[in-house]
N, C-alpha and C positions, 0 to 999 in steps of 0.2 A: 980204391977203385978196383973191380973185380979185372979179369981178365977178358969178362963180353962189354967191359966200358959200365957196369955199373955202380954205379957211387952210392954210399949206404945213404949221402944228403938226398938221392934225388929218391930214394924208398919211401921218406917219410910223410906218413900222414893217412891217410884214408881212402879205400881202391876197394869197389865195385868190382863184383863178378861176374863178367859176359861170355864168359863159354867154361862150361868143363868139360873135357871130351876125353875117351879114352882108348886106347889103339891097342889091339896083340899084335904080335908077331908077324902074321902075315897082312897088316894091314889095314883089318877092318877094323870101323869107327862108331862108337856109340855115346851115348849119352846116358853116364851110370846116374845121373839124378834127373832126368829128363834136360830137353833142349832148354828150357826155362830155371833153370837153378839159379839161385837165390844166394849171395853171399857176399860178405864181405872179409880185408885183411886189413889191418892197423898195425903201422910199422911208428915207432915213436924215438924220438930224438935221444933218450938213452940206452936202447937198441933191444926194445923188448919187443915182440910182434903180440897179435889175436889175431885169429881166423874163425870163422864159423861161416857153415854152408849146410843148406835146405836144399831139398828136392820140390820142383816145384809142384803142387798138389797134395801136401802131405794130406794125410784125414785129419778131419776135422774132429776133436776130441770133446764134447761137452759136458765133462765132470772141470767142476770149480776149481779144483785145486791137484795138484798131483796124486794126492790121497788116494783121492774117489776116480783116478785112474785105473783101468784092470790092467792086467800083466800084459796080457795081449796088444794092450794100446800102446801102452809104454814101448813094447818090442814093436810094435809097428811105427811108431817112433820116432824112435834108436836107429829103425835101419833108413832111414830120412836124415840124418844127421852127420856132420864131424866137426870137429872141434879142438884146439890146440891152442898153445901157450908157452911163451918162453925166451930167452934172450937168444937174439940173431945176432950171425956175423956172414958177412959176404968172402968168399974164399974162393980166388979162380975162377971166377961165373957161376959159383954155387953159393945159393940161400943156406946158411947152417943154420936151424933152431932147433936149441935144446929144451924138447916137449917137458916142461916143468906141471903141467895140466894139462891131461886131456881128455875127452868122452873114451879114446879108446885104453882102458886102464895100460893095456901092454905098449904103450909109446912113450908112457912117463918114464923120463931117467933117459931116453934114447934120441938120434939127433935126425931132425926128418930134413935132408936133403931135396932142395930142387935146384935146375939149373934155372937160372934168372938173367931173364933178358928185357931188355926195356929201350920199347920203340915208340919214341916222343910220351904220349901220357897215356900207355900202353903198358901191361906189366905180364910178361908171361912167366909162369913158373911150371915148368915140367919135372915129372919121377923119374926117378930112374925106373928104371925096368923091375915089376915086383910080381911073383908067380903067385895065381888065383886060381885055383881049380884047375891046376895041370896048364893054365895058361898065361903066358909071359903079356901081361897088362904095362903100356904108358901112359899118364896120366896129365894133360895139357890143360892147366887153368888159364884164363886170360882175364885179366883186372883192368880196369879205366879207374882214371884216378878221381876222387870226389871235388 
């Protein structure tokens, strides 16, 4: 059990995406994949997770197959997207997984940190603080559980 009272039993299973919201520094709040984003997390009884999260609206792409994709589609995308993989451990109030797979090549081999707190069948997982364009971005997911 972590140190916010989270137990890895009460992680497991399947948890819905109802907010991503992300705060700088002084405050202000936005919605990096719109208010509407789409995602799920899968935490599994031998402590491996998945994540994947949409923005809501992505374009609509109508080539068949990834092929018949142009570059542009793909990169428009991509920046719709994140994704990750890998076995969890709960430490202190913090989610550790080590990103064994993921959309963003530079996370594989490295350990994505959140703090985890969990309020009845409520699952929030917050960043640490990570600097984007000269600005100190937090990153506050909120999951319901399936």
């Amino acid at each position: 059990m972590g140190e916010k009272g989270v137990a890895v039993e009460s992680l497991i299973g399947a948890w819905r995406l109802i907010s991503f919201q992300s705060r700088t520094a002084d405050g202000q709040s936005f919605f990096p994949f719109g208010a509407g984003a789409k995602g799920y997390v899968l935490f599994s009884a031998s402590n491996f997770m998945c994540v994947a999260i949409m923005a809501e609206n992505r374009p609509v792409i109508t080539a068949k197959d990834l092929i018949e994709t142009t570059v542009e589609q793909r990169a428009e995308a991509a920046a719709t997207y994140i994704s990750y993989a890998g076995p969890f451990t709960l430490r202190e109030g913090l989610l550790v997984t080590r990103a064994e797979v993921s959309f963003y090549p530079h996370w594989v081999g490295t350990d994505q940190v959140r703090i985890c707190e969990l309020f009845g069948d409520k699952l929030t997982l917050t960043t640490p603080p990570v600097l984007v364009f000269n600005t100190e971005l937090t990153s506050i997911l909120t999951w319901e559980k399936c």
